[in-house]
C-alpha positions as CSV (number, residue, x, y, z in Angstrom):
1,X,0.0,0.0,0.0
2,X,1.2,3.4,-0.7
3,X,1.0,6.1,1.6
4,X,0.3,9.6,0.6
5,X,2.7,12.7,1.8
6,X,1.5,14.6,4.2
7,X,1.0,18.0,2.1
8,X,-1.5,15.4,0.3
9,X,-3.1,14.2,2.8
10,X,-3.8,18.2,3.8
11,X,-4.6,19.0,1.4
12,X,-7.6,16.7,0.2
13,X,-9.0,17.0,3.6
14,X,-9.7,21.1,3.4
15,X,-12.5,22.2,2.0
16,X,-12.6,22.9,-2.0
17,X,-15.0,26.0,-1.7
18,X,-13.5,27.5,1.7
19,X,-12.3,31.1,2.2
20,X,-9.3,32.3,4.0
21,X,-10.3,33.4,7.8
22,X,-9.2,37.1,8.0
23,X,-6.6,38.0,10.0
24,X,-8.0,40.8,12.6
25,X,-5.8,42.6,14.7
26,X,-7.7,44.8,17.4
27,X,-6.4,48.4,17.7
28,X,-6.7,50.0,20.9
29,X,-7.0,53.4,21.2
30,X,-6.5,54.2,17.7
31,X,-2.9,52.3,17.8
32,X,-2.1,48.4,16.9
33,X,0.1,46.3,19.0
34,X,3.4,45.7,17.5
35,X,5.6,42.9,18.2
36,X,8.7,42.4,19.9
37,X,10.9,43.0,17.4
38,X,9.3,46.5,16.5
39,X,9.3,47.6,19.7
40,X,13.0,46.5,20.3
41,X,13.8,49.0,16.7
42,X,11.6,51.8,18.5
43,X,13.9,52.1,21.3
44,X,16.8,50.6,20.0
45,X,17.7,47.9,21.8
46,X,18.0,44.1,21.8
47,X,15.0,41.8,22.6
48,X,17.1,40.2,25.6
49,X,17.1,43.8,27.3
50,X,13.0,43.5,26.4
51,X,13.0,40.3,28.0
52,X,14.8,42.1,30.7
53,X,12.3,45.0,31.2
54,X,9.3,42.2,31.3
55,X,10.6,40.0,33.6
56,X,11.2,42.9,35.9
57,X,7.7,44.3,35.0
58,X,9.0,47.2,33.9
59,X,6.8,47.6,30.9
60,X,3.0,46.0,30.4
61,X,2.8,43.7,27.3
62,X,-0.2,41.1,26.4
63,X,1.6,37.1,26.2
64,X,0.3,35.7,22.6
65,X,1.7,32.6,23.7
66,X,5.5,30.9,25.1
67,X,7.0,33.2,21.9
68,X,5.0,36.1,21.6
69,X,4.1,38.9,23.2
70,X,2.1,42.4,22.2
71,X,3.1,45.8,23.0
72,X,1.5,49.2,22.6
73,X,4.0,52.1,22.0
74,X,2.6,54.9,24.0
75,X,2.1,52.5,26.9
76,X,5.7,51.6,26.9
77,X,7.1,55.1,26.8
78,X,4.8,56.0,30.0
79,X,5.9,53.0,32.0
80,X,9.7,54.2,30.7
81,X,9.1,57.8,31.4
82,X,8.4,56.6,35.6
C-alpha cells in the first residue's frame, strides 16, 4: 500500500470552496500592538534587554503565547518615562 505525503493528505481534507479566515488585529485606542521586534527598533535595543524590562515588570505587554508577546507604543514610553 502506498501512503500519501502529508502536504496530500492536507490537502484533500480542506474544503474545496473554503475562504481564507481574515486575520483581525484589534487596535486600541487608535494604535495596533506591534511585536517584539518592532518595539526592540523603536527604542533601539536588543529583545534580551525587552525580556529584561518584562521579567522585571517594567513595561506592560499582552503574552500571545510561550513566543510572543504584544506591545503598545505609547504604553511603553509611559511606563519608561516613571
Amino acid at each position: 500500500m502506498k501512503t500519501k505525503s502529508a502536504r496530500t493528505r492536507r490537502a484533500k481534507t480542506n474544503a474545496p470552496n473554503s475562504e481564507p479566515v481574515p486575520i483581525v488585529i484589534p487596535v486600541i485606542n487608535g494604535e495596533r500592538p506591534v511585536t517584539s521586534a518592532q518595539i526592540a527598533d523603536h527604542f533601539q535595543i536588543t529583545t534580551r534587554t525587552l525580556a529584561d524590562w518584562r521579567a522585571k515588570r517594567k513595561i506592560p505587554y499582552w503574552r500571545i503565547n510561550s513566543r510572543n508577546f504584544r506591545y503598545r507604543v505609547s504604553d511603553v514610553e509611559k511606563a519608561l518615562m516613571k
